[in-house]
N, C-alpha and C positions, 0 to 999 in steps of 0.2 A: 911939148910940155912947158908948162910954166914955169920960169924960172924964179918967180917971186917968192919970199920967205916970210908965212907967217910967223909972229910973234909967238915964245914960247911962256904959257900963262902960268901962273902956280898958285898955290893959297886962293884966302876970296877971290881972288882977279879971274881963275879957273872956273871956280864954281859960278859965279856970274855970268863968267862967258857961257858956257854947259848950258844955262838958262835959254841962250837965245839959239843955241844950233840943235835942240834934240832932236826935232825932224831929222837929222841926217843919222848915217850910217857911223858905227862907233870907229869907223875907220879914218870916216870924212872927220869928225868929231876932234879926232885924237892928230889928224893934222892942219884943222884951223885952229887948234891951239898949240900948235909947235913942237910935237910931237913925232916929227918923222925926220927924213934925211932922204937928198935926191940924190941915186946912184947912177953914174955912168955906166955903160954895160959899149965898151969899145968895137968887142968883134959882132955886133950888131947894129953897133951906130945907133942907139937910142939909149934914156934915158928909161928909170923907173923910181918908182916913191916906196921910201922904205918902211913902218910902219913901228914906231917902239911905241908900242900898246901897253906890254907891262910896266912899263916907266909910265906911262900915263895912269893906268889903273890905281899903280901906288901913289900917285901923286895925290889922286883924288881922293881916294881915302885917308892921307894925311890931313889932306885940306880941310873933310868933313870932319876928323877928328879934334881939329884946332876949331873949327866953326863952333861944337857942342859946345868946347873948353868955355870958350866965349861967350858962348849964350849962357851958359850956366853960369859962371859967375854975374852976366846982367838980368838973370833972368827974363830970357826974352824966347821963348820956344818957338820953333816952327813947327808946322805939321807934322814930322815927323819926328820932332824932338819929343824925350819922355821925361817926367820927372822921377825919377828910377830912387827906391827906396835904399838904403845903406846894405851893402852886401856885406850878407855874414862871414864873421869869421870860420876861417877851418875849424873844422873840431880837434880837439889838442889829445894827440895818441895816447891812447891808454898802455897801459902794461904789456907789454912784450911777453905773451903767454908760450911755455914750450911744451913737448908734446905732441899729441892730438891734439890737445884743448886748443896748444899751439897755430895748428894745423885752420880749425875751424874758425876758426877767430880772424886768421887771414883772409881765408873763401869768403868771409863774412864784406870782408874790404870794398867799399865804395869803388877805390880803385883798381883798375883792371891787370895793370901788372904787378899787382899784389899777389893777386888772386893768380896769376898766370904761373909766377915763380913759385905758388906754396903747395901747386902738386906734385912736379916729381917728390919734394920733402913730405909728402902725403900715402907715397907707393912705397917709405920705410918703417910705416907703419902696420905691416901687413895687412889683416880683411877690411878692418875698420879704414884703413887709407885708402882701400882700393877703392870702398860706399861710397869715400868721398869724391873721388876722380870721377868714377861714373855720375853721382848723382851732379858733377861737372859739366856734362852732355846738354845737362840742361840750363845753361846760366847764360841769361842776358846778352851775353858780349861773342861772338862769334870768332873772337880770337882766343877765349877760353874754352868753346867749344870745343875748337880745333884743337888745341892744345890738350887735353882731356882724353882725345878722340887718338893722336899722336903716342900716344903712354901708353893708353892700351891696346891700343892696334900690335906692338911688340910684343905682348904677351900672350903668347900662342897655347903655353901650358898653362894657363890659369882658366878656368873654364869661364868662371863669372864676368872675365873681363870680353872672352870670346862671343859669349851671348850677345852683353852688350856694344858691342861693336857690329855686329851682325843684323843688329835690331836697330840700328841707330839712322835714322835719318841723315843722308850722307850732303842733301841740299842746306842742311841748318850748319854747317864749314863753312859757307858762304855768306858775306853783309849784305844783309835785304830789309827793304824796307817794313819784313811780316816781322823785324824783332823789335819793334815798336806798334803798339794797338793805338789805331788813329781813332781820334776824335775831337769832334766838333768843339773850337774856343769858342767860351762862352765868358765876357770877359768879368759877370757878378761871380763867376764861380771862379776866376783866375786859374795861372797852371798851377798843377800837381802831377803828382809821382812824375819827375820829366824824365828819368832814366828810362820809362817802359809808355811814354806817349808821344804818340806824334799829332801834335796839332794844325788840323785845316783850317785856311780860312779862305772864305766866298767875298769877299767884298774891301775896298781902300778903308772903309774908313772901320771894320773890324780889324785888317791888320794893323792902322792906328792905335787902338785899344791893345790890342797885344802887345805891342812897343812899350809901353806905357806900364805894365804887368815888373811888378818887382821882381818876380824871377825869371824874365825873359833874358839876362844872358847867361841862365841855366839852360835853357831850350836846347835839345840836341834835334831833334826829329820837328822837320815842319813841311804840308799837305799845304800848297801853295795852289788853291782853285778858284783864282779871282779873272772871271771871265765875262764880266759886264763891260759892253762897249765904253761906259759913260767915264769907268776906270781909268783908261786909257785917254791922255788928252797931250796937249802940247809938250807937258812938261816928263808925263809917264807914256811913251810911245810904246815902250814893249816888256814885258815880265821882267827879264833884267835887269831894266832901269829902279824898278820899282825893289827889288830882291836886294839890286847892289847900294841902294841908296840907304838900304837896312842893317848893313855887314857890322855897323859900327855897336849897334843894338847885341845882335846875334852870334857874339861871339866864342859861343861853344856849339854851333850847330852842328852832326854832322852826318846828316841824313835832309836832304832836298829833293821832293818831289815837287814839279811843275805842270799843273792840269788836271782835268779831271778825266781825261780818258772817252770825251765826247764833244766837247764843244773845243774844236782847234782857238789857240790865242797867241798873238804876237810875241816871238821870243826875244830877237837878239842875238848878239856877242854871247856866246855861252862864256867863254874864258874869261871872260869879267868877274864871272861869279865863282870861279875856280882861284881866281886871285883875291876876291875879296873874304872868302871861306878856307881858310886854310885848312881849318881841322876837318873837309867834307870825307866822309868815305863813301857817299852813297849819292849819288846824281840820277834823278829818273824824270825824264821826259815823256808825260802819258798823251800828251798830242798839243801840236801847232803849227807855225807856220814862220816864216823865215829865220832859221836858224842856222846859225852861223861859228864856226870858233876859230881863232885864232892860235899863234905856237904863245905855249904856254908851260908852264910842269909844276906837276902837282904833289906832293910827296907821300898824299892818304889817301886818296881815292883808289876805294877797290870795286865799285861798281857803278858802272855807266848803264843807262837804259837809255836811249834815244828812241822814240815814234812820233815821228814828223809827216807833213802831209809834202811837206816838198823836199825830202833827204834824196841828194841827188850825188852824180859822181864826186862834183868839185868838194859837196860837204863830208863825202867816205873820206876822202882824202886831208882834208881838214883835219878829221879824226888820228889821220895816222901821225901826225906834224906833233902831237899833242903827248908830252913825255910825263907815260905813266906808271910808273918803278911797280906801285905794288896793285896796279889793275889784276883783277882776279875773275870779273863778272862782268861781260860784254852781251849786250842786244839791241842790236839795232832791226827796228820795225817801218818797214818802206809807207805806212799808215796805204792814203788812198791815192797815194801820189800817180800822175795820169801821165808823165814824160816818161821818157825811156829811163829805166832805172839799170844799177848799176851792175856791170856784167863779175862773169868771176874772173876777166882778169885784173877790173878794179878792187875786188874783195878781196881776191889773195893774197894780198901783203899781210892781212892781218892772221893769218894760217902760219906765219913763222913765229920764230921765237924772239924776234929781235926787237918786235916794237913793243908788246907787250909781255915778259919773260912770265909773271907769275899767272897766265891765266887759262882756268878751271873751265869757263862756263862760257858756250860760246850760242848765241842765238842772231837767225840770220833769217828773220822772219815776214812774210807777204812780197818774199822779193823775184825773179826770175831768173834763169838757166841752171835749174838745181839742179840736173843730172849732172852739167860740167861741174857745179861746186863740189857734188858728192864726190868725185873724182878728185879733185884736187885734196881735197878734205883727208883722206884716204891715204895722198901720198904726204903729207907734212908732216914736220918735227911735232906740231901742236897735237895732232890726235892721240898723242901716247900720254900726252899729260890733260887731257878732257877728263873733266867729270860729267859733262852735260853737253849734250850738242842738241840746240833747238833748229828746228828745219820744216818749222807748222807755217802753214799760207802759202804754200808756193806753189813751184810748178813741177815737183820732184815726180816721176814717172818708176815703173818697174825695173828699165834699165839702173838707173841711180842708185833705187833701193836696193838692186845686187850686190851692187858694188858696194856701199857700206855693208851690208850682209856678210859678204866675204872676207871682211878688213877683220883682224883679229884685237884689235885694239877698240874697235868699235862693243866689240863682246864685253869689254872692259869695262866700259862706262858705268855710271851709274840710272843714269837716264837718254833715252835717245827718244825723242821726239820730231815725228813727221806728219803728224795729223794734219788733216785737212789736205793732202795733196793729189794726187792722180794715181794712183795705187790700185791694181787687182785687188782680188781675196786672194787668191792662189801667194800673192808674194809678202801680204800682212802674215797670212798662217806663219811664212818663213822666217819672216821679222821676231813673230809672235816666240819661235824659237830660239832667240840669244838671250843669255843669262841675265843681261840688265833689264830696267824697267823700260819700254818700247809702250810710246803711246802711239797708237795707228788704226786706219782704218781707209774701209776699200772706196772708191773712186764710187761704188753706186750709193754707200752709204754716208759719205760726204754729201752728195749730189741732192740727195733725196731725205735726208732725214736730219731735222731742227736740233737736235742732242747728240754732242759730242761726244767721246770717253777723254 
């Protein structure tokens, strides 16, 4: 190994350099501009390079933020600079109502842990506080859900709260990207309502236009489906680039989906954008191709979706390096990937409680040796705290399906999903009998028939 030291760059001199190495990997990136350290490893006699990414990451986003400062007072934009209208002031609190009226006025709150704190003070108001809790069920924010859902779930003797709890869709506890209605930016009509839209865009120079949009660092929710080869060139080599060169723009996003779910596109360093998005709770990767993450930590993210066409052992592992406190909603999709994918005893670290403590919802889908995963699955600290366990695409057989069959925890669930796999009729019937919701079906009508359930 070389012992020579690149120069470590910062400010414009950073961003300049960026210029000339994009072709490389954001690893090679992050140590020709000085960014790493060469460690001795003695009881092996060799050397290795160490990699401080997150010191690079923040560097570059300082730099970009000093670049705008700059431009905008010379008035000098670059492509991706906007001339962003005057951001409104707060609105100046009204009157502190008590009561119900009290009550409602809160719920009413823009802000979420307004809204969060003013239900239990909602369940002192007997039936009329109860309306409100429940019609709670239904609000925007998936941690008022929750929250809502928490209150009355203890109320065993109140019947109306029992209903609703019973009735209540137990997947909407979870931050998904279905708590925003996507659609198409169209930049003569600019954003609106941005609490309840998530906005796509197809193309470089419409996500220009967006940048540009006076309410673009309101944006929380954005449908990122720019898959035109022409997109991608020297300077924007992979989604990433393009995503993270926007952080400065976007900064209340936090809901990021990547692709469209059909045409695979170059990814990236994913932790780039977990460090340029702080406030992300929602990461979903609908299809691509070299992606990659680095150790990172994140402190909102509670839902990861990855579907890559080359997620392979080294990137599961990747995943696990990646500290994330309040992960809630994990799926990873093996897409069409044609290498040997990863076994379960590469997936099993994620079956403890250690790496990700708070999480709910576990999908492990188009992948191979499901009988050994249902097994493992079966004996973990995780399945007693599943609400969802996804296990469609695979290669799960009647042995496997017993086994979760037999697991008493698995009855628990709220959802168990194995569709699409190798399955009798004789053991879907058996499936068909645990209390939770079981989507499944038998091995001839997989095989043979274009319509799922």
């Amino acid at each position: 190994m070389s012992s020579g030291k690149y120069e470590k760059f910062t400010g414009q001199a950073l961003l300049e350099k960026l210029k000339t190495i994009s072709h490389l990997s954001h690893s090679e990136r992050a140590k020709q501009c000085g960014y790493y350290k060469i460690v001795s490893i003695p009881s092996e006699r060799r050397q290795k390079i160490e990699y401080h990414l997150s010191e690079f990451y923040d560097e570059i986003i300082e730099a970009k933020k000093q670049e705008r400062q700059l431009q905008g007072k010379q008035n000098q934009p670059n492509p991706f600079d906007a001339v962003l209208g005057n951001e409104l002031s707060p609105p100046v609190a009204g009157m502190v109502l008590g009561g119900i009226d009290g009550i409602k006025n809160r719920l009413n709150s823009t802000d979420i842990e307004t809204r969060v704190a003013a239900l239990p003070e909602a369940l002192k108001h007997g039936a009329s506080g109860v309306d409100l809790v429940i019609a709670a069920l239904k609000d925007p924010s998936s941690k008022v859900r929750s929250s809502a859902y928490e209150l009355l779930q203890v109320r065993k003797l109140d019947k109306k709260s029992v209903e609703a709890v019973s009735k209540f869709d137990k997947l909407l506890l979870l931050t998904r990207l279905q708590d925003w209605k996507t659609k198409d930016y169209n930049h003569k009509a600019g954003l609106k309502d941005l609490t309840k839209t998530a906005y796509a865009i197809k193309s470089l120079e419409q996500f220009k236009l967006l940048l540009q949009d006076t309410q673009v660092s309101q944006l929380q929710a954005l449908v990122f489906k720019i898959t035109n080869g022409e997109d991608y060139n020297q300077q924007f080599s992979y989604a990433v680039d393009i995503l993270f060169d926007a952080c400065t723009y976007l900064t209340n996003l936090k809901a990021l989906c990547i692709g469209d779910g059909s045409k695979v596109i170059p990814l990236g360093d994913i932790s780039a954008l977990l460090q340029a998005y702080p406030k992300l709770e929602i990461l979903q990767i609908s299809n691509g191709f070299k992606l990659n993450f680095s150790p990172t930590r994140h402190n909102y993210l509670k839902t990861l979706i990855c579907n890559a066409s080359d997620l392979d052992t080294k990137t599961i592992q990747q995943i696990y390096k990646l500290e994330l406190p309040e992960l809630e909603y994990i799926d990873i999709g093996f897409g069409d990937y044609r290498g040997e994918k990863p076994n379960t005893p590469v997936i099993a670290p994620i079956l403890s409680t250690s790496f990700f403590p708070k999480l709910r919802y576990l999908g492990i889908r188009n992948g191979e040796d499901y009988n050994k995963l249902a097994s493992a699955i079966v004996r973990s600290p995780l399945v007693n705290r599943l609400l969802v366990l996804d296990l469609s695409d695979g290669t799960l057989g009647d042995k496997g399906a017993e086994v979760l069959f037999n697991c008493p925890a698995i009855n628990r669930l709220y959802t168990l999903n194995v569709s699409r796999n190798y399955l009798s009729s004789n053991i879907v019937k058996q499936l068909s009998k645990l209390k939770c919701h079981v989507i499944a079906q038998s091995q001839k009508y997989y095989r043979y028939s274009a319509t799922y359930e």
